[in-house]
N, C-alpha and C positions, 0 to 999 in steps of 0.2 A: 504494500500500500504506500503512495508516494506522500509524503508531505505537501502540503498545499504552501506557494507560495502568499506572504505575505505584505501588502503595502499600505502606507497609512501616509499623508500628508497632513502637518501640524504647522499653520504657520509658516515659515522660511524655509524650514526644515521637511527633508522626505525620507521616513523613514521605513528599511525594508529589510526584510531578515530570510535567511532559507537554511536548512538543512539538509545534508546531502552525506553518503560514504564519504570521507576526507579526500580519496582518490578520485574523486571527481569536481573537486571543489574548483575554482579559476580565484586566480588574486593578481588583481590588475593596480598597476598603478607606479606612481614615482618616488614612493620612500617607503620603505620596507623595516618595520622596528619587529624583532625577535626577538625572546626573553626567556637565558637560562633558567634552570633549576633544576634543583633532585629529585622532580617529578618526571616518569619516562615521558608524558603526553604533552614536554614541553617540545618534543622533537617534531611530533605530527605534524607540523605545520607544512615538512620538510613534504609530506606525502601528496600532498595538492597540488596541484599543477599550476607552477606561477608564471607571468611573463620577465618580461627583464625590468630592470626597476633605477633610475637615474643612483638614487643613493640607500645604501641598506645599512642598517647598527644593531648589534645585539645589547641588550641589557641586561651587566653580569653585578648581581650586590657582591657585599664580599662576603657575606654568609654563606658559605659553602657545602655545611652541614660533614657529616663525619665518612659517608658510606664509601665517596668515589664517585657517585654517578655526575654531580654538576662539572667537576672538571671531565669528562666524557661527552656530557652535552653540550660544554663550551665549542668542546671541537667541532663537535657537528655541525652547530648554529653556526661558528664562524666562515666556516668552510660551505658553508649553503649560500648565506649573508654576500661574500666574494663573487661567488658563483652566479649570483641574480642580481646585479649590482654593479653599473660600471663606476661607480666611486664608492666604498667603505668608510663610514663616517665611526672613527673611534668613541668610545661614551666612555668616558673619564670613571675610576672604580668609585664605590664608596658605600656606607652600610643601608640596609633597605631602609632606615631610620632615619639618613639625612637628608628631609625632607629638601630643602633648601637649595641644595647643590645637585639632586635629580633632578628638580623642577629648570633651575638654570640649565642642565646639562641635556635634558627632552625637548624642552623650547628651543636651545642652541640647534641642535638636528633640524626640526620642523623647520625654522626660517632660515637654515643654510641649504637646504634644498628648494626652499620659494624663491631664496635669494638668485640659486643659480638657474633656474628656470623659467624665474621673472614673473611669476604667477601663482593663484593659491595654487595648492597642488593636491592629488588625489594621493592619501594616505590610507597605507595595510598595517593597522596593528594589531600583534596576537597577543590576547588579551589572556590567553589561557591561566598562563602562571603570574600575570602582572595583577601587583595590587590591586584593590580598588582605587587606592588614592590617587594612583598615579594613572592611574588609566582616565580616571574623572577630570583630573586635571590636564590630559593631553584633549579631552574630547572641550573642556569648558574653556579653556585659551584658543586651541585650533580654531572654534565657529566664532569668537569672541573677536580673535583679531582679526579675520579676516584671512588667516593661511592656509586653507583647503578649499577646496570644490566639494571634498567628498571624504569622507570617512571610514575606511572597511576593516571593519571588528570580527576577528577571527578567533571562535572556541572551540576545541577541543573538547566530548564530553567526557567524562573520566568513570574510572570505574571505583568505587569507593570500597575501603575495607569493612565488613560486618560492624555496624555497631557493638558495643559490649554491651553487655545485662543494665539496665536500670542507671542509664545516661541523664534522660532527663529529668531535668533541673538540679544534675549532680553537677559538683564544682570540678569535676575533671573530665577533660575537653580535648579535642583529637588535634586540631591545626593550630591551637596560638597556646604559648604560658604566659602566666602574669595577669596583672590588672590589663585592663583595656582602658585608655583616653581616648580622647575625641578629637577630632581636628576637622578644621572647618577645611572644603575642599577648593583652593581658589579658582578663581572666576567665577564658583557657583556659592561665595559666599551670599547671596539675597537680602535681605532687608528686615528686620529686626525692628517692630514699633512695642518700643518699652511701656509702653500700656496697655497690650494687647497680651493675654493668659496665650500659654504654647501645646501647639496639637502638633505629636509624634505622628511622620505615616513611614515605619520601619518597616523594610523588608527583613525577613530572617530566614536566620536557616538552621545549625545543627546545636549550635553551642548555646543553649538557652540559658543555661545559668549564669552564664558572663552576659546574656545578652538582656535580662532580666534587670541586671543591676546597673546595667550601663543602661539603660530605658530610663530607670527608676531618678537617675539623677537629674532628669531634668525636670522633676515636677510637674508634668504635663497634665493638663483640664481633661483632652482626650487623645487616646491612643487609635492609631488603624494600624495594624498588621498585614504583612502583603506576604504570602506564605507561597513557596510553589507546587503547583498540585494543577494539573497532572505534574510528577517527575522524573527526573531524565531514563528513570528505572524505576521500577516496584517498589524494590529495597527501599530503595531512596525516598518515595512517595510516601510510603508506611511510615520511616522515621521521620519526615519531616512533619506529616499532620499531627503524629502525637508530641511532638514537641510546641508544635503551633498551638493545641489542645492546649495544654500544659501551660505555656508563656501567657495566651488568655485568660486563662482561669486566673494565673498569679497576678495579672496585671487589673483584673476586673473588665477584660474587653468586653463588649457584645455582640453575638453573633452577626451583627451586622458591619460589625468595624473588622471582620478577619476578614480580609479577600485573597480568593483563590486565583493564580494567574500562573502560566504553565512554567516550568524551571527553567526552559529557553527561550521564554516569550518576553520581545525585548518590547515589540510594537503595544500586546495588551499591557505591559506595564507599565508603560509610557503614559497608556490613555485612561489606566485606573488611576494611577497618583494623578494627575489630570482631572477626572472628574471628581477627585477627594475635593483639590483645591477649587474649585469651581464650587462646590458645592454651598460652602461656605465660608464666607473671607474675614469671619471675626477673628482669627489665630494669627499667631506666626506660627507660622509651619515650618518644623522640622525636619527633614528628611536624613534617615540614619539607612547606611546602604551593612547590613548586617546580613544577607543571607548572597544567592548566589551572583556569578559576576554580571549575568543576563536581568536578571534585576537591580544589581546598582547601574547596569548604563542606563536599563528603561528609567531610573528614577533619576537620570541625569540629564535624560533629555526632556524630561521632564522640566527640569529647573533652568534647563533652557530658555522655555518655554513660559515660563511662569517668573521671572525674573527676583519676584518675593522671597520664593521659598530656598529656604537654607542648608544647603548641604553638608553633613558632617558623615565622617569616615572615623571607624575605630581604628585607633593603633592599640597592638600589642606589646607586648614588654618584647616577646620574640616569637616568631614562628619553631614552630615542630616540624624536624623534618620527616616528609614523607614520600611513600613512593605508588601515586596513582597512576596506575596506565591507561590509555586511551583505550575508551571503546571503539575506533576507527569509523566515528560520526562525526562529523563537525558542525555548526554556524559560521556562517556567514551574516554579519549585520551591518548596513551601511548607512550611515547619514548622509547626505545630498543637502548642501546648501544652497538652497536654491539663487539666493543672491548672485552667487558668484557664478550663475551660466545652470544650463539646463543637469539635468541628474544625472547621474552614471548607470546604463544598465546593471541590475540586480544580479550580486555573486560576480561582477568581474565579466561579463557575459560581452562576447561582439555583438 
């Protein structure tokens, strides 16, 4: 049964998503960002069928975790990177925590390729194993300044390990240690009226206990939870609803503030946090991207879109390293700025 392609036009913006085998995927365009880690399904990217691309960079932190496998897929990336790329754009090291000097060092790429092009440009980022922060913050500068045409967000979906016995709302958590902070994600920091009481609309995902307490501190009047269901697997559907279950009940939500939108649904996510804020504009609304990476873009284009609303990103004290393999599916997600000249066919497509 084929996946139905999806398109949604919002404003400037054209948003459009598919899934396909990864070996059939197309990835067109003129800057190519690729992103190590000790996940195998950071390599997939490698399996799609790409064209040739003006400038390509891999993004290595220096967390390198203990097993062997990131320096293994440094190789890989860099030698793909060379390969699809007739310039190599170096991205300077540094730890996944130094916000500051990623942000300079992701911007620096993005307009040394408009630079030498002379135009916005059509950008492929594989969003697989990149943060959310930093993914939020290439997609919230790129439309902001003006240096794209086009956007194409490439996931890999993964294959997750068995949850343990009686996870949720336990304090021990598979992908981050430590407390979690908050960081507001720029260009989608929004607008904040200090008289106005604050409504949460959180996506989540597995680690409810951390996500419970990091909700809980911003005192919010009302919560909406964006949960994914259908997802990407059974497995996965199964744990996510009963932790969604679970996060609800602790937070006091009402069945009407949990909404269900699929695990790779960028477009319905887009246009539920969309119709949240629409609904009504007595809040500052907060948007906290806590569950998969298909839901914090939907909720970033969202805040696109809605220039109010606030985007904050959890930092971890550090990641856990792990080793998910690809299920040899991927997304494809593209935003089309329409500003900047007509869309780019869907997936890379002649």
């Amino acid at each position: 049964m084929s996946i139905p392609e999806l398109l949604s036009r919002r404003g400037h913006l054209a948003i459009s998503e598919i899934c396909r085998p990864t070996a059939e995927s197309k990835l067109r365009g003129d800057a190519l960002l690729l992103v190590s880690s000790w996940e195998r399904r950071c390599t997939e990217i490698c399996a799609a069928e790409a064209g040739d691309f003006e400038t390509a960079a891999v993004v290595r932190f220096d967390e390198i975790g203990e097993s062997g496998r990131r320096q293994v897929h440094d190789d890989i990336l860099l030698l793909h990177a060379r390969q699809k790329a007739r310039h190599f754009y170096d991205l300077p090291g540094g730890s996944v925590r130094d916000f500051f000097g990623w942000r300079d060092a992701l911007i620096g790429f993005i307009l040394a390729t408009k630079a030498r092009l002379q135009r916005p440009i059509d950008l492929v980022v594989d969003m697989t194993c990149l943060p959310k922060y930093y993914m939020l913050l290439i997609l919230g500068f790129s439309v902001k300044a003006g240096a794209v045409r086009s956007i194409a967000f490439f996931y890999s979906e993964g294959k997750y390990a068995p949850s343990q016995a009686n996870t949720v709302l336990a304090p021990d958590h598979s992908f981050t240690h430590g407390e979690w902070a908050s960081f507001p994600v720029p260009y989608l920091e929004g607008e904040l009226n200090p008289d106005r009481k604050i409504r949460i609309i959180a996506s989540i995902g597995f680690e409810t206990f951390q996500a419970r307490k990091f909700i809980r501190t911003y005192e919010a009047e009302r919560h909406v939870l964006i949960t994914p269901n259908p997802g990407f697997t059974a497995d996965y559907e199964e744990r996510s609803d009963s932790e969604a279950y679970a996060l609800a009940s602790n937070l006091d939500v009402p069945p009407e503030e949990l909404v269900r939108t699929p695990a790779g649904g960028v477009v319905e996510t887009s246009g539920s946090a969309i119709a949240v804020l629409d609904s009504d504009t007595r809040f500052n609304d907060v948007g906290l991207s806590l569950g998969t990476k298909p839901h914090a873009l939907g909720i970033g284009i969202a805040a696109l879109l809605r220039p109010h609303f606030t985007l904050v990103c959890r930092v971890p004290e550090r990641y856990v390293e792990t080793d998910t393999p690809s299920l040899g599916k991927s997304w494809t997600y593209v935003v089309d700025d329409l500003s900047s000249g007509p869309g780019r066919p869907l997936d890379g497509a002649d």
